[in-house]
N, C-alpha and C positions, 0 to 999 in steps of 0.2 A: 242688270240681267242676271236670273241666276238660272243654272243649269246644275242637271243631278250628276252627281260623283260615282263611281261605281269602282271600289279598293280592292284591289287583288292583293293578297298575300303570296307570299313568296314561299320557299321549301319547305317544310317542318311548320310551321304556322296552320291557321288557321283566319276567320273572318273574324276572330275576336281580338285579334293584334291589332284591330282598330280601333280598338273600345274608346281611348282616351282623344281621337282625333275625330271622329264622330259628333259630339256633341259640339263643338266647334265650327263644324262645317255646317252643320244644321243651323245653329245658331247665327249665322251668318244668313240662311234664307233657303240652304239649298237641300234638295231629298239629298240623303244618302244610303247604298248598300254595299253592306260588305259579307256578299258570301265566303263561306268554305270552300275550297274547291273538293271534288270528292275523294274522298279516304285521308282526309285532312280535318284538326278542329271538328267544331259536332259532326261531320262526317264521317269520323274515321273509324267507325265501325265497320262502312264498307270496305274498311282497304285489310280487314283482320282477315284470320282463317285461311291465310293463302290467295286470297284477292288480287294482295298487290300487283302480282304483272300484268292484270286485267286492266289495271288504271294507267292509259298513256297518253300523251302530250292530247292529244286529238280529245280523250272524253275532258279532260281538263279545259280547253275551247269551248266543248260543247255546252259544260257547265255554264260561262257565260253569256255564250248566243242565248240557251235557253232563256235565262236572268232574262236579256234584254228585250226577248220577245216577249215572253210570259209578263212582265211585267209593263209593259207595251214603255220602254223608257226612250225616250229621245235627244238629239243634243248632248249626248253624255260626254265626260269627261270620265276617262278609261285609264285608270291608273292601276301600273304593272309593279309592285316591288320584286327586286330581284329577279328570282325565276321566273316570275311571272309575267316577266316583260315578254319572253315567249309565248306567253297565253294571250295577251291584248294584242300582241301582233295576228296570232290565230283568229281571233275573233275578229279584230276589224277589217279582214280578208273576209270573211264569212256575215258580215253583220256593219261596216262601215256608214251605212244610209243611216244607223240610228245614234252615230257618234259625232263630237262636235271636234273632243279632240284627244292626243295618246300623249300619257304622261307615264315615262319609263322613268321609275325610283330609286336608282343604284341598282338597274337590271340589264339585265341580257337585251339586245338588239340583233334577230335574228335576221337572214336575207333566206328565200326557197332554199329547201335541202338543207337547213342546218339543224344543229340538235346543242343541248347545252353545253354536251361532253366538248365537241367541238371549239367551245373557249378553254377551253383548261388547258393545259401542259401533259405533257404521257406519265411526269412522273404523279401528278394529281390525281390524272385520271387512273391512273393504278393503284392509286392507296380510294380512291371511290370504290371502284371495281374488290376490293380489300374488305373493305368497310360493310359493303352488301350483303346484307343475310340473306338465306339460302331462298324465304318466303318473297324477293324482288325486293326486299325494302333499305333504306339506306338511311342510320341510325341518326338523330341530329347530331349537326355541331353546336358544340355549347356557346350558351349566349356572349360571355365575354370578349369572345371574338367577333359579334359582329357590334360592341357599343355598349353591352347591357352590362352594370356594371356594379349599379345600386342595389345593396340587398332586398329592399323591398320592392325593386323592379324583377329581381330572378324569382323571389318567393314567387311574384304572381305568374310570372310566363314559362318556367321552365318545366311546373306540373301539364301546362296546357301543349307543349309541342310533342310532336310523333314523327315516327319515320314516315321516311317520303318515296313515293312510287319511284323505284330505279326507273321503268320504261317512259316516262316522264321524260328522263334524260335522255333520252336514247333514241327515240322518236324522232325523226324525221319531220320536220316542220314544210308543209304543204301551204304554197301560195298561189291563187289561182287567179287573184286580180292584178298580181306584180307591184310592184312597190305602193304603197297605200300615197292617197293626196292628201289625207287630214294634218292639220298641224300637228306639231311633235315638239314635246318639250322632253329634255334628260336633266334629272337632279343628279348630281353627283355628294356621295354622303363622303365627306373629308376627316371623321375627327374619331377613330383613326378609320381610312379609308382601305377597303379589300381591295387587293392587287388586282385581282382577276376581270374586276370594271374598270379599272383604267381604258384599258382598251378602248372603252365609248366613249369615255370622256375628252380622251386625245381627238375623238373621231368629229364629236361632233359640239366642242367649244368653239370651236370656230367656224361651225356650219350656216349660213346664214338660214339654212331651209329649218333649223332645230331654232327652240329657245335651249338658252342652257345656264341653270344654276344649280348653287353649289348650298350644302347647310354643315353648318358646324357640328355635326352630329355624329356617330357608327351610323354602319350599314341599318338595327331597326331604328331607323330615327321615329319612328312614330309611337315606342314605347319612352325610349330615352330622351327624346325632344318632341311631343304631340302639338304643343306650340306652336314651334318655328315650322314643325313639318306641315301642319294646318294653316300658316298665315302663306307659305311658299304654292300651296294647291291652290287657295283663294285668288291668288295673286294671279296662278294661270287661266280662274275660270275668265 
């Protein structure tokens, strides 16, 4: 059985931090897309000129209900990296009848009323809040902190990433069906792993309602490991 993958990028990224795990999944039988979300990657023209606080958690969602209607996709496997994992939980509140199942990739698992800021610490969220230029945007972190490490892994990704919509963060996550019923898997990235998702991993290793694995990889394992991170997605479809 194959069913279509649909890869969310996480902060500062875009839809082309898929590139090398794409043809993989394909190659296996299954559609795949990986939009931008918008003022991110080809997108992120919209988020210039002062934009940004116009981009928040909700049009980020909307980007991908539209995706799955527009595109009339069904059975999907809805994969959140990072920040995103607040986006696939948005959507499949808003769009669940066209999903099979929610695969959170070293992300955020939010419950109604939460916002990302909400996992951090006060003293994080204060060097965030720091970090923010005046236009809503918040500059990236450099890739060696989340795994990328190989020179000609940084040549190719660190021209392509951009600041990320603050209001993103800040946004209040609105659920209006209450806790979703679709399956739910959490990857957890180990090698070296960001503190800040432990939290779910404690949460839900031992969940029997979650699957849950682990990959040897940083936080983007899909630049640094597209392999293992491609054979661990298949595994779930």
């Amino acid at each position: 059985m194959t069913r279509p993958f649909v890869l969310v990028h996480g902060a500062w990224h875009g839809g082309w931090c898929w590139r090398r795990v794409t043809p993989l999944l394909r190659a296996a039988g299954h559609d795949v897309y990986a939009p931008s979300l918008t003022g991110l990657g080809d997108r992120a023209h919209l988020g210039s000129r002062g934009a940004g606080p116009a981009i928040d958690l909700e049009a980020h969602v909307a980007d991908i209900v539209a995706l799955l209607e527009m595109e009339d996709i069904a059975d999907a496997v809805l994969v959140g990296h990072s920040y995103a994992g607040m986006v696939i939980a948005g959507a499949a509140d808003r769009a669940g009848a066209r999903l099979g199942r929610l695969v959170y990739l070293d992300a955020f698992v939010p419950a109604d009323g939460q916002c990302v800021l909400d996992f951090w610490t006060d003293e994080a969220r204060s060097d965030i809040a720091r970090r923010t230029a005046a236009g809503g945007l918040i500059p990236p972190t450099p890739l060696p902190a989340f795994g990328v490490t190989r020179p000609e892994d940084l040549a190719w990704a660190e021209p392509r990433l951009r600041p990320h919509p603050h209001a993103t963060w800040t946004q209040k996550l609105r659920l209006t069906q209450g806790e979703t019923r679709l399956p739910r898997a959490y990857i957890r990235c180990t090698n070296p792993a960001r503190p800040v998702f432990e939290q779910f991993a404690r949460r839900y290793r031992g969940d029997p309602a979650w699957t849950y694995r682990e990959i040897d990889a940083g936080h983007d394992c899909m630049i640094a490991d597209p392999h293992g991170t491609a054979e661990l997605l298949l595994s779930l479809a």
